[in-house]
C-alpha angles and dihedrals in degrees: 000000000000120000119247118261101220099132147144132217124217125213087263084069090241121127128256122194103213112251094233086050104103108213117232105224120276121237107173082049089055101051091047088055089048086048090057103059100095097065100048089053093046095049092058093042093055095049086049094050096041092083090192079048100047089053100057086051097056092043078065105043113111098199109126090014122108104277113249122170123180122249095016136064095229095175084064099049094055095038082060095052109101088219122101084201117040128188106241118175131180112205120207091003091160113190107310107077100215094163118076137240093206118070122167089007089297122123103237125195105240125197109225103209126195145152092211092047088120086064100036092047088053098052090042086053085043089059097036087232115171087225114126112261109246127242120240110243131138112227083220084067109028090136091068090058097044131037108248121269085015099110124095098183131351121197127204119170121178096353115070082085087051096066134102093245112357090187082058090052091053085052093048093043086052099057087040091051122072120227103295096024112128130217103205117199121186107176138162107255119264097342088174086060092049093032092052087230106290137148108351084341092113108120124038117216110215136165114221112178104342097311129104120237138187110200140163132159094285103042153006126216118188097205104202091056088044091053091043110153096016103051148044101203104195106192124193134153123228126235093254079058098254118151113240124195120185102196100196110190116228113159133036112245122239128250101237097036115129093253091058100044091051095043082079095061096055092066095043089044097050102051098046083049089066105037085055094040097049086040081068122087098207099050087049087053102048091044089057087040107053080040092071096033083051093049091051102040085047096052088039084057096041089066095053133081113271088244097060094047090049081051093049094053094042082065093045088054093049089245123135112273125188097216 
């Protein structure tokens, strides 16, 4: 099913979709983020079995260390809650738990949220790792997970950029959040640039001007234009040159507005994407196939200096490369 091609372009030349314009679901979309999977798997298995590897990752690891997020005080925002329990989620949080359990000095109980969490949960059992399993949930349908206005922060680092449709995930986080709560994004600028569009590398995040922007080639959202009248989107970008994205709440969001009414497809969508690519014979091939092309690449990679691999993928992405 094709998208609708009711856009706008902005004197930049770039394209805009109009924020009252509901999106159809996107198949094509749908079956590029299936096709994904294998890397991303790969990628995190690799890491886990290179024991020089895994080590580096844990060093860096924030779980049961005092929680500390650039751009925002979150110690003070939940001091201020007047909750004892709030509901504190981290979307897409993979498999390096770079967002705390502990704020304000107070051990919280996160929820650790990702579409991937089968095959996380079996390489941290593989590994036998005292990390909290994580829970399955899909940030395009993050309504369907958590009772509406029942959110008090929700936390996505690197991976807003991964999903099938990230605007649709700010949607989804707003209608989970009550009014106040904060959806907090901290992301590399522009990693489909960098990662040449492959696996779940499909959208950039970048801050131009203050303002917080989702892009890729085929279109350009200006988020805080997209959230008007629900949200105040604050953008920065932190000295090591990270994109960072405070998503406070402001206004409840109607039952019948476009964000809701879509969120519906995204579930349905996605399930009947999954039951036709995996019928097919040749999608079921190539995704075993490019499984076991992405385990070994990865492991290959993970043996190398980080230098070489950015200059590999500087070659991947078409970009010059002094090798």
């Amino acid at each position: 099913m094709k998208e609708t091609q009711n856009l706008q372009t902005s004197a930049d030349g770039k394209v805009f979709r109009n924020k009252e314009q509901a999106q159809s679901f996107d198949f094509a979309l749908s079956r590029r983020w299936i096709s994904g999977i294998p890397y991303e798997v790969a990628f995190w298995r690799s890491y886990y079995r290179n024991p020089k590897a895994r080590k580096s990752l844990m060093s860096w690891s924030q779980y049961g260390k005092e929680c500390k997020l650039d751009h925002f005080d979150v110690a003070s925002f939940i001091k201020g809650v007047k909750n004892d329990n709030p509901v504190i989620v981290d979307v897409g949080c993979a498999l390096s738990y770079m967002f705390s359990n502990i704020i304000g000095g107070k051990e919280y109980n996160v929820v650790y949220l990702d579409p991937l969490a089968p095959y996380y949960n079996r390489i941290l059992e593989d590994y036998s790792l005292p990390y909290p399993r994580i829970a399955f949930g899909m940030g395009e349908t993050l309504r369907l997970h958590f009772k509406n206005d029942s959110v008090t922060l929700m936390h996505i680092r690197n991976a807003l950029d991964h999903s099938i449709r990230p605007i649709m995930v700010i949607w989804q986080a707003l209608m989970c959040l009550h009014v106040g709560g904060v959806l907090y994004l901290n992301h590399k600028p522009n990693e489909a640039e960098h990662e040449a569009y492959v696996g779940f590398h499909q959208y950039n995040i970048d801050c131009r001007e203050g303002r917080l922007i989702i892009w890729n080639k085929e279109e350009c959202v200006d988020v805080g234009e997209e959230l008007s009248g629900y949200a105040e989107v604050k953008a920065s970008i932190t000295e090591s040159g990270r994109i960072v994205g405070v998503v406070t709440k402001t206004a409840e969001i109607p039952a019948d507005h476009a964000a809701v009414m879509e969120s519906g497809q995204y579930a349905s969508g996605m399930l009947e994407t999954l039951m036709t690519y995996f019928h097919s014979s040749f999608n079921s091939a190539g995704y075993q196939s490019r499984r076991l092309a992405f385990t070994l690449g990865h492991g290959f990679m993970r043996l190398l200096p980080g230098g070489i691999v950015k200059k590999i993928k500087q070659v991947i992405s078409g970009k010059k490369a002094n090798l």
